[in-house]
C-alpha positions in Angstrom: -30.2 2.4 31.5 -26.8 3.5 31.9 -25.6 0.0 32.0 -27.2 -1.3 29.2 -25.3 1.7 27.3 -21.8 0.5 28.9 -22.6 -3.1 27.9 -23.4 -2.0 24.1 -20.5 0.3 23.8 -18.0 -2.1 25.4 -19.0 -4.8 23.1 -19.0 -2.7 19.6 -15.6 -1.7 21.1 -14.8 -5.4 21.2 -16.5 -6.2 17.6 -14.0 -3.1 16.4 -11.1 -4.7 17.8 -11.2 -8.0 16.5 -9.2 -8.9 13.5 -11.2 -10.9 10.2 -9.3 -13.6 9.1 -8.5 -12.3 5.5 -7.0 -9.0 7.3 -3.4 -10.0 6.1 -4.1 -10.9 2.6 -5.8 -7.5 2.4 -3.3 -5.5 3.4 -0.5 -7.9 0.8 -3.2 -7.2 -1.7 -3.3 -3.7 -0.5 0.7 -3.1 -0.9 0.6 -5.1 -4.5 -1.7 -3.4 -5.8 -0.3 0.6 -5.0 3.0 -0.8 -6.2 1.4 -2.0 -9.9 -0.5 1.5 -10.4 2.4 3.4 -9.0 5.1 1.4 -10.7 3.5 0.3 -13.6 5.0 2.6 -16.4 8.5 3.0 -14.6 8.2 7.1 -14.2 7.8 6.6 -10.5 8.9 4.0 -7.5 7.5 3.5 -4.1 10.4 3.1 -1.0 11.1 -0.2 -0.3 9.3 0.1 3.4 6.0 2.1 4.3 6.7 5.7 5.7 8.3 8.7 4.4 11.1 8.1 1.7 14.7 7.9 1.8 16.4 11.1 1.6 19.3 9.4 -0.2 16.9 7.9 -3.1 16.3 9.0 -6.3 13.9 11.6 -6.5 11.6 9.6 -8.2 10.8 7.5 -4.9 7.9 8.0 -2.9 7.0 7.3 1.1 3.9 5.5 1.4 1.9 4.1 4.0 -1.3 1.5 4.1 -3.7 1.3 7.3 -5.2 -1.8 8.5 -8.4 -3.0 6.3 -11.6 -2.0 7.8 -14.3 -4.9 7.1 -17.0 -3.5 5.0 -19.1 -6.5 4.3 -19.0 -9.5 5.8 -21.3 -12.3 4.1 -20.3 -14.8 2.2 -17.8 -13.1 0.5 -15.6 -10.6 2.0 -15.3 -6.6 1.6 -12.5 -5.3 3.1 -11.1 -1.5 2.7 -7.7 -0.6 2.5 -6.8 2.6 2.5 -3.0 3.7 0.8 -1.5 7.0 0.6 1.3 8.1 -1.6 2.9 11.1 -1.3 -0.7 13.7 -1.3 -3.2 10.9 -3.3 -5.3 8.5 -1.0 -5.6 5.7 -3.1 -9.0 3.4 -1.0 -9.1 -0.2 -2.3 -12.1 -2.5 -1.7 -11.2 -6.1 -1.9 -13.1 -8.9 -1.9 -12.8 -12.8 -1.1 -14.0 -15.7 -1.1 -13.4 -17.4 2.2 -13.0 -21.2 1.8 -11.8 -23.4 5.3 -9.1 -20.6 6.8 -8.0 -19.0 2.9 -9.1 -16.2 1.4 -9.5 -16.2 -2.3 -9.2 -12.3 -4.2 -12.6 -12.1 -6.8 -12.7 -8.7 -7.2 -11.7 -5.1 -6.0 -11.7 -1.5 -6.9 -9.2 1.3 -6.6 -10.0 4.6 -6.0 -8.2 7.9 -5.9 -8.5 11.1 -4.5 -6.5 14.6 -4.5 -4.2 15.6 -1.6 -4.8 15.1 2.1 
């Protein structure tokens, strides 16, 4: 029995690991996304690369950061997750695509927001 549990834990270890093919586009999407609703009315600008801020910026620039998407669905379209964070909101955005051949078309997504964390 115990070997049956090694063998099913290594191989939903292996299933984690692997990358899905519209991971990148995801994460661009991801990235373009925080900077429109962040950016959008000019009171506030993300830093030009993920982390923490320049010190020498304008006060008005926030660090930010994106994990790596999570697949959530994985039928014929696409879910993937991406979670942002800027400054204390976490900002989790669900993409979705359309895989054709080796691209990944965006046909929908939703952005969500939450309080510090």
């Amino acid at each position: 029995m115990k070997s049956v549990a090694t063998y099913l834990a290594a191989l939903l270890l292996a299933g984690a690991a692997s990358a899905h093919e519209c991971d990148e586009q995801a994460k661009k999407d991801g990235i373009g996304l925080l900077r429109f609703f962040i950016e959008g009315d000019g009171t506030f600008k993300l830093a030009a690369e993920p982390g923490a801020a320049d010190p020498n910026a304008t006060p008005d620039t926030l660090g930010w950061s994106v994990d790596a998407p999570t697949v959530v669905n994985d039928g014929s379209t696409a879910e993937l997750e991406v979670k942002g964070y800027v400054y204390r909101s976490v900002y989790t955005m669900h993409f979705r695509y359309l895989r054709s051949g080796s691209s990944c078309a965006l046909v929908g997504l939703d952005l969500t927001s939450s309080g510090a964390y």
